[in-house]
mmCIF file as gemmi writes it, N, C-alpha and C atoms, coordinates in Angstrom:
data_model
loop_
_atom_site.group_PDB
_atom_site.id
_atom_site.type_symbol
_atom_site.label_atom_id
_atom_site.label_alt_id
_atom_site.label_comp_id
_atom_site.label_asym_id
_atom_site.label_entity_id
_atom_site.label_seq_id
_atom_site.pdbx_PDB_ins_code
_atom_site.Cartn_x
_atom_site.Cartn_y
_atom_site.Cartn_z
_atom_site.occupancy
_atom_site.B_iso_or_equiv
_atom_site.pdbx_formal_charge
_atom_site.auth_seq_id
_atom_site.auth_asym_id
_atom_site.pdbx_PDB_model_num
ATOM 1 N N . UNK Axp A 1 ? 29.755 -113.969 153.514 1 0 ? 1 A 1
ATOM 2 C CA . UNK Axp A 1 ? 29.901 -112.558 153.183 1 0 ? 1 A 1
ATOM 3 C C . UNK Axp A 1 ? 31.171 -112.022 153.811 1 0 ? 1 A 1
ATOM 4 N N . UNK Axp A 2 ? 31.631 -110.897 153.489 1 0 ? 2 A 1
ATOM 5 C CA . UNK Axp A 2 ? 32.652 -110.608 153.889 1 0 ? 2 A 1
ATOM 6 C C . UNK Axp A 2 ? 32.697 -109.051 154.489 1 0 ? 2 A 1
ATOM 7 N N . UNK Axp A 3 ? 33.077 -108.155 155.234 1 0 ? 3 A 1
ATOM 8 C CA . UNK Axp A 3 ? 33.198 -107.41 155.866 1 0 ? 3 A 1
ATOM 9 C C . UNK Axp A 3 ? 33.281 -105.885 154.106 1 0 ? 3 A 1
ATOM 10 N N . UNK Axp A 4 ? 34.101 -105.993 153.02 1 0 ? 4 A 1
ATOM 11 C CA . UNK Axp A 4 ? 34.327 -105.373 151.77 1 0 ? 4 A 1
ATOM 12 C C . UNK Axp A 4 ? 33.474 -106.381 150.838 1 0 ? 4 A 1
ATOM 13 N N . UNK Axp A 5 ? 33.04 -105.549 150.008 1 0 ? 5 A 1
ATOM 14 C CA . UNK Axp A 5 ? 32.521 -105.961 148.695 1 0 ? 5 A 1
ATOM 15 C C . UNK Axp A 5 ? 33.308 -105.593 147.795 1 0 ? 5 A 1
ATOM 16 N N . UNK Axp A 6 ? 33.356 -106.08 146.763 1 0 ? 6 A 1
ATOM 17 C CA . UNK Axp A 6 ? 33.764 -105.76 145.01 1 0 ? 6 A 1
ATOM 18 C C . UNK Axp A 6 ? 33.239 -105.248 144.26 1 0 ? 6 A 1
ATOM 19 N N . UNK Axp A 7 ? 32.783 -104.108 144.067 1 0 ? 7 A 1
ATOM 20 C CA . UNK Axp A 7 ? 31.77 -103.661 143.016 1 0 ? 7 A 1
ATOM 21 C C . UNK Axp A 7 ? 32.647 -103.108 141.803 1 0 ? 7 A 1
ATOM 22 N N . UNK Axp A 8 ? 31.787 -103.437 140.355 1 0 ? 8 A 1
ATOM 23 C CA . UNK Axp A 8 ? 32.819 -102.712 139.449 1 0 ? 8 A 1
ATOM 24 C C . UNK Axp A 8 ? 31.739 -101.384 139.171 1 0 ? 8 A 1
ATOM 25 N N . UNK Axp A 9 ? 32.739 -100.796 138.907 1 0 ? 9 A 1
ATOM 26 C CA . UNK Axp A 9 ? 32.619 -99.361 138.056 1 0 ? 9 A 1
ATOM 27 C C . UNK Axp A 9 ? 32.93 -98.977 136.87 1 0 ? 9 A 1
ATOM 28 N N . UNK Axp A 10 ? 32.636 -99.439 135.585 1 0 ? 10 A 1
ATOM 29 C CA . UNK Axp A 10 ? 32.843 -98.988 134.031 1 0 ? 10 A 1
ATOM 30 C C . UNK Axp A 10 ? 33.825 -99.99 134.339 1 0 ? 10 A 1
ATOM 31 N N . UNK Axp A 11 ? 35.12 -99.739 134.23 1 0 ? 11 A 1
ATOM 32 C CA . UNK Axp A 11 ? 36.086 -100.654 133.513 1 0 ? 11 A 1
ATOM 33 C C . UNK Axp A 11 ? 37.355 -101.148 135.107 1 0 ? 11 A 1
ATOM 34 N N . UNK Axp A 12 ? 36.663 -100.194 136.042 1 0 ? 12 A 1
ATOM 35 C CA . UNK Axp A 12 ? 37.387 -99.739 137.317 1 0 ? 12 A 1
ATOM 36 C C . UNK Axp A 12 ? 36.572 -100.947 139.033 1 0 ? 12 A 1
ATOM 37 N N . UNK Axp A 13 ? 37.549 -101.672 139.233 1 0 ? 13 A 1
ATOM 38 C CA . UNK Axp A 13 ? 36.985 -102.841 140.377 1 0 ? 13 A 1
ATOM 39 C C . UNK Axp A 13 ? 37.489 -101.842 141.642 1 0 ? 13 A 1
ATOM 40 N N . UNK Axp A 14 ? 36.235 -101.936 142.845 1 0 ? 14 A 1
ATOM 41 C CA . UNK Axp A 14 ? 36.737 -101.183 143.822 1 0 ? 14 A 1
ATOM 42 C C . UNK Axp A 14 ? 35.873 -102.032 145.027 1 0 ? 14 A 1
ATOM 43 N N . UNK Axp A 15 ? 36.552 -101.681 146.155 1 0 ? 15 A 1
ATOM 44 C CA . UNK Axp A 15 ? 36.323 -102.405 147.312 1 0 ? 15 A 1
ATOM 45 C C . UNK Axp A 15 ? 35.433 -101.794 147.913 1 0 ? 15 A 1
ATOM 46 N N . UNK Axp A 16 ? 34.427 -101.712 148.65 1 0 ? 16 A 1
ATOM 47 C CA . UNK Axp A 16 ? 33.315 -100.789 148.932 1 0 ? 16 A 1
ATOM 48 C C . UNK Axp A 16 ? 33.152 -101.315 150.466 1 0 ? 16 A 1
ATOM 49 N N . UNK Axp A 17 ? 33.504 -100.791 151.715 1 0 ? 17 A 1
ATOM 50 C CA . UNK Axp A 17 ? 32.893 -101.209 152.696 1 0 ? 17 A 1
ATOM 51 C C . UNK Axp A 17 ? 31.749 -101.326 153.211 1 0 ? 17 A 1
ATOM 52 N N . UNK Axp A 18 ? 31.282 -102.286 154.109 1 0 ? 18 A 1
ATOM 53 C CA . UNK Axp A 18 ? 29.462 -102.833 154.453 1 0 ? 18 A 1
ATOM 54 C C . UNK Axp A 18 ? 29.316 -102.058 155.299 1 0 ? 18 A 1
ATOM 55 N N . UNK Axp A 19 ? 30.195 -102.343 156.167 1 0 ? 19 A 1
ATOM 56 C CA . UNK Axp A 19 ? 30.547 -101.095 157.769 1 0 ? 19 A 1
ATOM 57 C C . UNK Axp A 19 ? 30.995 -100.208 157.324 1 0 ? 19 A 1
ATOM 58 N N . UNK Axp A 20 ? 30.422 -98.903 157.157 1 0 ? 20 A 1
ATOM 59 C CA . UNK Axp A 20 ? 30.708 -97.504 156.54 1 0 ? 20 A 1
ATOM 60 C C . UNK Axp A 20 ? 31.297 -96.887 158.326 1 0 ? 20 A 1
ATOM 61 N N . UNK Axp A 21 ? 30.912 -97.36 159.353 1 0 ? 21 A 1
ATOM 62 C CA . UNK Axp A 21 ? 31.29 -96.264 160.289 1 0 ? 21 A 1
ATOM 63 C C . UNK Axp A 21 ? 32.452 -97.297 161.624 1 0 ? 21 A 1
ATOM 64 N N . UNK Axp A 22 ? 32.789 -98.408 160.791 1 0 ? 22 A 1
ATOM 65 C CA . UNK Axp A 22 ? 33.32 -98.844 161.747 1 0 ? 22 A 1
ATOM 66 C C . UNK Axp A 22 ? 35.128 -98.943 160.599 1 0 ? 22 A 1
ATOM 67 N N . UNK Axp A 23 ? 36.117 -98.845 161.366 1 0 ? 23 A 1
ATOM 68 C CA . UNK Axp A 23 ? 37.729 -98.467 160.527 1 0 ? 23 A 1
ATOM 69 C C . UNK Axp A 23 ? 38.417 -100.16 161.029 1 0 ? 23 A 1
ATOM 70 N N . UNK Axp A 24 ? 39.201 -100.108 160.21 1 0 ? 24 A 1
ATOM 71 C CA . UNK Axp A 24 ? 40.157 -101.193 160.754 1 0 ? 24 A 1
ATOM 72 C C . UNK Axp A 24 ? 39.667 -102.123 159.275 1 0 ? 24 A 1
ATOM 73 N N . UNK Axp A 25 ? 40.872 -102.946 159.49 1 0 ? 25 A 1
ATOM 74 C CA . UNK Axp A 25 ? 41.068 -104.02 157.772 1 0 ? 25 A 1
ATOM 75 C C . UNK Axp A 25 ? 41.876 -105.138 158.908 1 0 ? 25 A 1
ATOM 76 N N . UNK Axp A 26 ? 42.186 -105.257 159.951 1 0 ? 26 A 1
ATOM 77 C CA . UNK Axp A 26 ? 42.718 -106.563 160.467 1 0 ? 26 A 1
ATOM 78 C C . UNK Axp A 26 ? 41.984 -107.687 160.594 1 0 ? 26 A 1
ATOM 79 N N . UNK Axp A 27 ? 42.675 -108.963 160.458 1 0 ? 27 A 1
ATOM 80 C CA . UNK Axp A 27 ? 42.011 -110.284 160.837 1 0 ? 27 A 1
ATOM 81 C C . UNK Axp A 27 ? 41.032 -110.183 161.753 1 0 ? 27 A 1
ATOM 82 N N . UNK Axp A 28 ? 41.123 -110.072 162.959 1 0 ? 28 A 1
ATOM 83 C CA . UNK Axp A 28 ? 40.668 -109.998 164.173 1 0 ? 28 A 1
ATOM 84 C C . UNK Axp A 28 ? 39.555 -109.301 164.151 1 0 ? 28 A 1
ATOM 85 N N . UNK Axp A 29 ? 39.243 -108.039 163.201 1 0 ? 29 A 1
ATOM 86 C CA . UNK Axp A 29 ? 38.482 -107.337 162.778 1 0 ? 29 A 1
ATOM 87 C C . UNK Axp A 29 ? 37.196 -107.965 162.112 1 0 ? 29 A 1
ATOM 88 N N . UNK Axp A 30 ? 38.054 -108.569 160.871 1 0 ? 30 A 1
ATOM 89 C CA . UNK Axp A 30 ? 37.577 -109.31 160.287 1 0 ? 30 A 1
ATOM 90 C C . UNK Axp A 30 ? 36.767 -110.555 160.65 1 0 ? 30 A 1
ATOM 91 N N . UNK Axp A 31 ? 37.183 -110.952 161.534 1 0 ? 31 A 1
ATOM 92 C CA . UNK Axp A 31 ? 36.283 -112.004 162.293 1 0 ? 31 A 1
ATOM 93 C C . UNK Axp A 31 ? 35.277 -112.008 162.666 1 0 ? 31 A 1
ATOM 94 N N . UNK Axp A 32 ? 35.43 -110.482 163.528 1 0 ? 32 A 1
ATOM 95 C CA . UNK Axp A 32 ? 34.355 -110.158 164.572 1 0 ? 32 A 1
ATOM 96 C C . UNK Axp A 32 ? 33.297 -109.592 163.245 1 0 ? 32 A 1
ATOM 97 N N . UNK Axp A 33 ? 33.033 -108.672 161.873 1 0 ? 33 A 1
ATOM 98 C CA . UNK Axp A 33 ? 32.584 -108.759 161.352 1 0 ? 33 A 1
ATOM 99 C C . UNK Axp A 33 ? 31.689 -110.027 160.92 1 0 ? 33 A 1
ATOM 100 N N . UNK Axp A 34 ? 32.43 -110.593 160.485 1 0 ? 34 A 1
ATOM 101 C CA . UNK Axp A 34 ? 31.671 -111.871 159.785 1 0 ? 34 A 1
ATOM 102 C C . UNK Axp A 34 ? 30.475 -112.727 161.084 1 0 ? 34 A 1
ATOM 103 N N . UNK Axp A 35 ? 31.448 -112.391 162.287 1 0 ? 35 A 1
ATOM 104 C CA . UNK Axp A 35 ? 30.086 -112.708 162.945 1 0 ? 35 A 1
ATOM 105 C C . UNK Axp A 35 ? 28.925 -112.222 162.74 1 0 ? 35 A 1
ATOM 106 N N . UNK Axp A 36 ? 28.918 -110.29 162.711 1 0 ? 36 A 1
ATOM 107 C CA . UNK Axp A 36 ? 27.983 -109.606 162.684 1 0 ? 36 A 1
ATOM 108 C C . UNK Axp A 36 ? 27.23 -110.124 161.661 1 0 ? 36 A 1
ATOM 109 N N . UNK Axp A 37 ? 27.406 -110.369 160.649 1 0 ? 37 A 1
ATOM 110 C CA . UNK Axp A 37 ? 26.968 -111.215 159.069 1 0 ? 37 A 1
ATOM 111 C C . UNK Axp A 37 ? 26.083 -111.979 159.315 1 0 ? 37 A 1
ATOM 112 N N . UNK Axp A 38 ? 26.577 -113.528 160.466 1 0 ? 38 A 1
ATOM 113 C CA . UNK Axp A 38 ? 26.594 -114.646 160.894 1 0 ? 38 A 1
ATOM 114 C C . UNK Axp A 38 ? 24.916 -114.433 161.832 1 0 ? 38 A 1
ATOM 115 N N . UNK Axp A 39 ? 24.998 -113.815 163.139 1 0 ? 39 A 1
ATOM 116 C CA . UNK Axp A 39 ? 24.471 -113.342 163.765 1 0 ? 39 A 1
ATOM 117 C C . UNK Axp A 39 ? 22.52 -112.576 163.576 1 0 ? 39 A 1
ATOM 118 N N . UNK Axp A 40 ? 23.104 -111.283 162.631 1 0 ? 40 A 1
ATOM 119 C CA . UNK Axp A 40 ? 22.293 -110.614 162.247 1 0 ? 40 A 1
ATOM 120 C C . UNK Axp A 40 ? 21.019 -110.989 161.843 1 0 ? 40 A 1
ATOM 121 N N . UNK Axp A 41 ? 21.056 -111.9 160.703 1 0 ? 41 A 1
ATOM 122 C CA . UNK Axp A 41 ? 19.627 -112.46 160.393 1 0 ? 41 A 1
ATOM 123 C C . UNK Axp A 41 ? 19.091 -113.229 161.407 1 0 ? 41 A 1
ATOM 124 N N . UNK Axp A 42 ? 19.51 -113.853 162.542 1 0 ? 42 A 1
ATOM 125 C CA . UNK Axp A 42 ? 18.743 -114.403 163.6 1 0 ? 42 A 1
ATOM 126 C C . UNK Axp A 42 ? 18.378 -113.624 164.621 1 0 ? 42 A 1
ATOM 127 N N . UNK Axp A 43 ? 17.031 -114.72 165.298 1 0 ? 43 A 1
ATOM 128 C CA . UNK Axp A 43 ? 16.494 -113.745 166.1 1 0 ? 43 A 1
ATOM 129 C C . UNK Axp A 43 ? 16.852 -113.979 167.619 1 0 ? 43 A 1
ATOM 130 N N . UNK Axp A 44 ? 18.182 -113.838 167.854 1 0 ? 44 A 1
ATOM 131 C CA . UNK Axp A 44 ? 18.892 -114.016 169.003 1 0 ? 44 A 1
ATOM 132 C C . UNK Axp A 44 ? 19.234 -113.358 169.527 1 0 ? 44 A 1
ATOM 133 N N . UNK Axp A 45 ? 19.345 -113.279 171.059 1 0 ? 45 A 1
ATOM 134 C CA . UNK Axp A 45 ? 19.769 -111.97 171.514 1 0 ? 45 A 1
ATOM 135 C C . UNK Axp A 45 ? 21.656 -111.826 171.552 1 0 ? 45 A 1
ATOM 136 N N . UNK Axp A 46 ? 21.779 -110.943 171.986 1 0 ? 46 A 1
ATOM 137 C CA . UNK Axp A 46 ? 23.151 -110.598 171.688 1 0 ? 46 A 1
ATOM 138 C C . UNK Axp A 46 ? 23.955 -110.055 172.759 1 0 ? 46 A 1
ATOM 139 N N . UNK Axp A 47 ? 24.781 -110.426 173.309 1 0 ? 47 A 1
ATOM 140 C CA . UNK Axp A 47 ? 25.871 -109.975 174.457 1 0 ? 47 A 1
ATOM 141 C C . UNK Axp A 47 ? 27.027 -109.328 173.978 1 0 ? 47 A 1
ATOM 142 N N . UNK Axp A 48 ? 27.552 -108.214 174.368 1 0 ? 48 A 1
ATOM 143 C CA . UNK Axp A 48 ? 28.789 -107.536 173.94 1 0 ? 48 A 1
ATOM 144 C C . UNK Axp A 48 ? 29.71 -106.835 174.434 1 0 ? 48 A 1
ATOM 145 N N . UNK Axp A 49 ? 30.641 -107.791 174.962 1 0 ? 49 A 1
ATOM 146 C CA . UNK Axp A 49 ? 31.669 -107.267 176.205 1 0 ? 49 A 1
ATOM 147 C C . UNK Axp A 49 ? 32.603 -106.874 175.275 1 0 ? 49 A 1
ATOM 148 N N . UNK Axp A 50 ? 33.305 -105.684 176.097 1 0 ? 50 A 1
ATOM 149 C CA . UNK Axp A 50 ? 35.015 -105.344 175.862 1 0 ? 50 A 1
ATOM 150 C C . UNK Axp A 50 ? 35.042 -104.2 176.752 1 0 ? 50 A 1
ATOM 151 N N . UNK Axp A 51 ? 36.644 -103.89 176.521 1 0 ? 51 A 1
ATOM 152 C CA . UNK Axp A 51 ? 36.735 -102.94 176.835 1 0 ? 51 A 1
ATOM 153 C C . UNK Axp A 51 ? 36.53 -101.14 176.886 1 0 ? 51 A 1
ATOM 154 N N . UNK Axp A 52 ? 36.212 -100.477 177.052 1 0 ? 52 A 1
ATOM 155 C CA . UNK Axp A 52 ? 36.284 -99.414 176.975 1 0 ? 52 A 1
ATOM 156 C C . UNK Axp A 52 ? 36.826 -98.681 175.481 1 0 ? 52 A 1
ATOM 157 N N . UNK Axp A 53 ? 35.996 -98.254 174.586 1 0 ? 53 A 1
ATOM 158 C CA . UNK Axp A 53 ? 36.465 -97.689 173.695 1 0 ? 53 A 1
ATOM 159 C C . UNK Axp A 53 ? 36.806 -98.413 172.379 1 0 ? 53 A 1
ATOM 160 N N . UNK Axp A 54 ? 36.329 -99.835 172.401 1 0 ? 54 A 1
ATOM 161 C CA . UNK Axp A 54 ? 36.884 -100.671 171.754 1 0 ? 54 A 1
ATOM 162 C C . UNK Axp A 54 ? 35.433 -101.197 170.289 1 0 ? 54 A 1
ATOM 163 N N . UNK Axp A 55 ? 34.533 -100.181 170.586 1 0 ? 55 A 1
ATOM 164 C CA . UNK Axp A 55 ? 33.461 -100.211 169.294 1 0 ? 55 A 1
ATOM 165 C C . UNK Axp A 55 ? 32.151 -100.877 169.313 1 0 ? 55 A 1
ATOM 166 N N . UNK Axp A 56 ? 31.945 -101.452 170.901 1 0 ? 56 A 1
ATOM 167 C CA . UNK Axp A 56 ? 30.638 -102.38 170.742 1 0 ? 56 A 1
ATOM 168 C C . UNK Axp A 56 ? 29.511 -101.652 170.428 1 0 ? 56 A 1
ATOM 169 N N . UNK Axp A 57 ? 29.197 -100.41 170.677 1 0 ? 57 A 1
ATOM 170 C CA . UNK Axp A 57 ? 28.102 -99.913 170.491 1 0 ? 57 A 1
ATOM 171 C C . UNK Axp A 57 ? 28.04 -99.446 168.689 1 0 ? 57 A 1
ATOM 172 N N . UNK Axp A 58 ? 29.623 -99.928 167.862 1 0 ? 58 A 1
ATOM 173 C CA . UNK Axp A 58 ? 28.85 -99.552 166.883 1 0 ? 58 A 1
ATOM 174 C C . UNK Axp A 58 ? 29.065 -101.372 166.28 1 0 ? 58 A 1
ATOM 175 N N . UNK Axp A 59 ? 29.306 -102.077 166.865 1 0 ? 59 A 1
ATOM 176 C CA . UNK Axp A 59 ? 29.144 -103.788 166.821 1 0 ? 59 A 1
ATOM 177 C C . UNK Axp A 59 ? 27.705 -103.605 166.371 1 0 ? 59 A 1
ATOM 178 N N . UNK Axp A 60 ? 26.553 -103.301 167.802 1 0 ? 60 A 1
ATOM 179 C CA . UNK Axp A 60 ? 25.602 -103.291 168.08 1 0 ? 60 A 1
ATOM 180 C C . UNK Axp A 60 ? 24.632 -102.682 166.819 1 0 ? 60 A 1
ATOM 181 N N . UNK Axp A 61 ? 25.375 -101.694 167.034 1 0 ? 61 A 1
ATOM 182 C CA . UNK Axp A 61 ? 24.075 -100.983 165.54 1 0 ? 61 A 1
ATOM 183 C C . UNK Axp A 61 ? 23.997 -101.51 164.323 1 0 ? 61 A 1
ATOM 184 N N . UNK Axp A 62 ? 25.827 -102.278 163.673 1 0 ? 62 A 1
ATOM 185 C CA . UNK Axp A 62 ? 25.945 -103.087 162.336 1 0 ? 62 A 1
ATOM 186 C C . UNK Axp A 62 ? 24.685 -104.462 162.678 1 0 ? 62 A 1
ATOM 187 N N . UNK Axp A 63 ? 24.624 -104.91 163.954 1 0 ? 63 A 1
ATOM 188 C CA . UNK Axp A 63 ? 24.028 -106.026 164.346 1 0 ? 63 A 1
ATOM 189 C C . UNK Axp A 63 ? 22.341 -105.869 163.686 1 0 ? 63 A 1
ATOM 190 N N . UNK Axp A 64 ? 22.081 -104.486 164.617 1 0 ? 64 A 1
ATOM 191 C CA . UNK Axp A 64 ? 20.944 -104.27 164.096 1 0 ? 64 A 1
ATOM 192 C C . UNK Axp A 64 ? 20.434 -103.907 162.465 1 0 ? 64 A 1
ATOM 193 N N . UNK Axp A 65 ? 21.31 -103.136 162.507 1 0 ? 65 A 1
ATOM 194 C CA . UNK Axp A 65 ? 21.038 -102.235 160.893 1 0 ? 65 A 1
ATOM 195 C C . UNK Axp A 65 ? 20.994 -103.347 159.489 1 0 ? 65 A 1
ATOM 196 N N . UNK Axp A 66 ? 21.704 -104.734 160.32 1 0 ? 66 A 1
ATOM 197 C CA . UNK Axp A 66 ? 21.326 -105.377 159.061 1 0 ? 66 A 1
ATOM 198 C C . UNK Axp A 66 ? 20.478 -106.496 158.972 1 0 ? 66 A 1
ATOM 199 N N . UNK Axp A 67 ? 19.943 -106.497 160.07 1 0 ? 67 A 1
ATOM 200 C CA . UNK Axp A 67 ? 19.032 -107.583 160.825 1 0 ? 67 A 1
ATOM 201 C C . UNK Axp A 67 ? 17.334 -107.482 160.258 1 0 ? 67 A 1
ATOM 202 N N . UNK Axp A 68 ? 16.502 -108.258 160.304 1 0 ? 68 A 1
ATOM 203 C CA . UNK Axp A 68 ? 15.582 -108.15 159.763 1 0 ? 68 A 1
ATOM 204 C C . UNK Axp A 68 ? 14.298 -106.767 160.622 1 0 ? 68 A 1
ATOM 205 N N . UNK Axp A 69 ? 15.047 -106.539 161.49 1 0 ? 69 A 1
ATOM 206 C CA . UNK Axp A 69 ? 14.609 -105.809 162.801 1 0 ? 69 A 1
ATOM 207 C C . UNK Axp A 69 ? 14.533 -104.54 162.784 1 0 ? 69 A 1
ATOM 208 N N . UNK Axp A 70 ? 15.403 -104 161.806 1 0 ? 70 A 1
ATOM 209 C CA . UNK Axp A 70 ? 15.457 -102.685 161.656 1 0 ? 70 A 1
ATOM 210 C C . UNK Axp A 70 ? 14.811 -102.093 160.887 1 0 ? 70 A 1
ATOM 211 N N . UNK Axp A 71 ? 14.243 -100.665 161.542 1 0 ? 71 A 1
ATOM 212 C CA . UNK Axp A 71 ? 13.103 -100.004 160.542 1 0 ? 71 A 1
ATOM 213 C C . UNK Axp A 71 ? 12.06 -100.219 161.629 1 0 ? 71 A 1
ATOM 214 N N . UNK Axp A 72 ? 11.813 -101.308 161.881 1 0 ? 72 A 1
ATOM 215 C CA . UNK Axp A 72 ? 10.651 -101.364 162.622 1 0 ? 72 A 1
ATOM 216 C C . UNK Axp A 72 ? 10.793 -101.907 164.088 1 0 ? 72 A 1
ATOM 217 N N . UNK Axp A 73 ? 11.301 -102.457 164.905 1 0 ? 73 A 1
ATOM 218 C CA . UNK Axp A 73 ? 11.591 -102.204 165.912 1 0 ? 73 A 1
ATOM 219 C C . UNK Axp A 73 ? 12.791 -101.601 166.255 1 0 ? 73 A 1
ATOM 220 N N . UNK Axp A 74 ? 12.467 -101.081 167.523 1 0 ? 74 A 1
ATOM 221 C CA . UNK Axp A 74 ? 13.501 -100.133 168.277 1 0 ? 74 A 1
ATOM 222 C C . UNK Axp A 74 ? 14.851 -100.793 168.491 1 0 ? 74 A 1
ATOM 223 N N . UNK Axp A 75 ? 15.721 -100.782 168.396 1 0 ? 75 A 1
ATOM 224 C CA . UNK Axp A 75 ? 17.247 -101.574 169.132 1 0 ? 75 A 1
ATOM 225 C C . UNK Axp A 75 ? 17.396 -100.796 170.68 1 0 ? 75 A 1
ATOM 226 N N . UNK Axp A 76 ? 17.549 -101.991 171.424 1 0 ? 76 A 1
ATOM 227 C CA . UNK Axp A 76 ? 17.59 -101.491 172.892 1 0 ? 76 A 1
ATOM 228 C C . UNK Axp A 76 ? 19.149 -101.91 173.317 1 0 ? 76 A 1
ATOM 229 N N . UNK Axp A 77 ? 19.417 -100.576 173.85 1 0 ? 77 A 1
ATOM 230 C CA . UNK Axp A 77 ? 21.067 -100.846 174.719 1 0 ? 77 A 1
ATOM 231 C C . UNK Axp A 77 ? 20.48 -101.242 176.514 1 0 ? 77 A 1
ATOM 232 N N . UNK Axp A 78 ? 21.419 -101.993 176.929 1 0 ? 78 A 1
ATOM 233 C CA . UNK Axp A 78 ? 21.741 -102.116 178.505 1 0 ? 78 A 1
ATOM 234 C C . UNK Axp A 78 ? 23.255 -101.81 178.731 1 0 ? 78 A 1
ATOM 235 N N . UNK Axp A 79 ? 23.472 -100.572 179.211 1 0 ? 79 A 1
ATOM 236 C CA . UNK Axp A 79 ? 24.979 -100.38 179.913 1 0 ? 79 A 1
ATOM 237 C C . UNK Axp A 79 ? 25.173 -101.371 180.899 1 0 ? 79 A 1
ATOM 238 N N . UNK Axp A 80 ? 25.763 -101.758 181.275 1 0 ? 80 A 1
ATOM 239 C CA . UNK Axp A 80 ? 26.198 -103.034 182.528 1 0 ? 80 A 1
ATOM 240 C C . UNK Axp A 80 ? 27.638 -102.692 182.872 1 0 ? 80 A 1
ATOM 241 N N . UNK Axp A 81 ? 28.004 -101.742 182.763 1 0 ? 81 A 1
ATOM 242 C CA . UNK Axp A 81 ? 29.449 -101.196 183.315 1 0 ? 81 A 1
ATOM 243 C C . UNK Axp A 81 ? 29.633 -100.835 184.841 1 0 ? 81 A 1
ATOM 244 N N . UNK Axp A 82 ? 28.474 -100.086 185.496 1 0 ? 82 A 1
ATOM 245 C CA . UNK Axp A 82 ? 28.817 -101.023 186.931 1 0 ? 82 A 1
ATOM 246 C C . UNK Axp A 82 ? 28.036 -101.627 187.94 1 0 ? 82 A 1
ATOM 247 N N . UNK Axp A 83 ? 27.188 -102.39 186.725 1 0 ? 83 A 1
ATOM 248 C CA . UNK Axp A 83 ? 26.024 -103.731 187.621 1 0 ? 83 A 1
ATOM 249 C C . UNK Axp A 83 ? 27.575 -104.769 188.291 1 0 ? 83 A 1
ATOM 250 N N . UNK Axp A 84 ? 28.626 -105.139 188.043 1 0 ? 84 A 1
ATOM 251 C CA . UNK Axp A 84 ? 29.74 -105.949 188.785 1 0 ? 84 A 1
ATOM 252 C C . UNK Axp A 84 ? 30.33 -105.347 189.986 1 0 ? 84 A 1
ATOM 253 N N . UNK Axp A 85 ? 29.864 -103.85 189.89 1 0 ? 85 A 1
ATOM 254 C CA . UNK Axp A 85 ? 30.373 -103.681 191.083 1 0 ? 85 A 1
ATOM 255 C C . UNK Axp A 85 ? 29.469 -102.818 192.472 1 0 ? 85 A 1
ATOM 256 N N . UNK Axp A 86 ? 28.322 -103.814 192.342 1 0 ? 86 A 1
ATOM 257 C CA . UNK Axp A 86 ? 27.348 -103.483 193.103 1 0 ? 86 A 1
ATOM 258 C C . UNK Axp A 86 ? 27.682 -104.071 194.064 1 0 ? 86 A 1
ATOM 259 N N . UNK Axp A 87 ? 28.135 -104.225 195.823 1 0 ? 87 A 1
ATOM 260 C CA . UNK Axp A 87 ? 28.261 -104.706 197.016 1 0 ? 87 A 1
ATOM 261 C C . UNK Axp A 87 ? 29.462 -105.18 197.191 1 0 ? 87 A 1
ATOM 262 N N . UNK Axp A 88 ? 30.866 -104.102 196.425 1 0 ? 88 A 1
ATOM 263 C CA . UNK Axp A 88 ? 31.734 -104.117 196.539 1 0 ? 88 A 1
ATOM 264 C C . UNK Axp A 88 ? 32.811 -102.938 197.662 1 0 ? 88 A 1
């Protein structure tokens, strides 16, 4: 699967995004999508580092929202931003 679909319209082909709330068309982008794809239907848990500002929490929700999980169980966050700097 791919991050855009193709849908036609009457006589008119248009690209339709899967991720309605997440922006960006780069490779790198693109990657990390197809994981979400990859990922989603299993029942694995999921780790999601970066930096600051950089979209995991809406990683997290594409993860869920397309997973067999959603609707009926809850999606649970853990912040861990400063469990590393406990006895520092």
């Amino acid at each position: 699967m791919q991050a855009f679909e193709r849908s036609e319209c009457g006589d008119r082909v248009q690209d339709r995004r899967r991720f309605e709330q997440i922006i960006g068309k780069s490779p790198a982008l693109e990657a990390v999508l197809e994981q979400v794809e990859r990922v989603a239907p299993t029942g694995s848990t999921v780790l999601i580092e970066g930096e600051t500002g950089t979209g995991k929490e809406l990683i997290a929700r594409a993860i869920h929202n397309l997973s067999s999980r959603c609707g009926r169980v809850r999606k649970v966050e853990l912040r861990c931003d400063s469990a590393g700097s406990a006895g520092k």
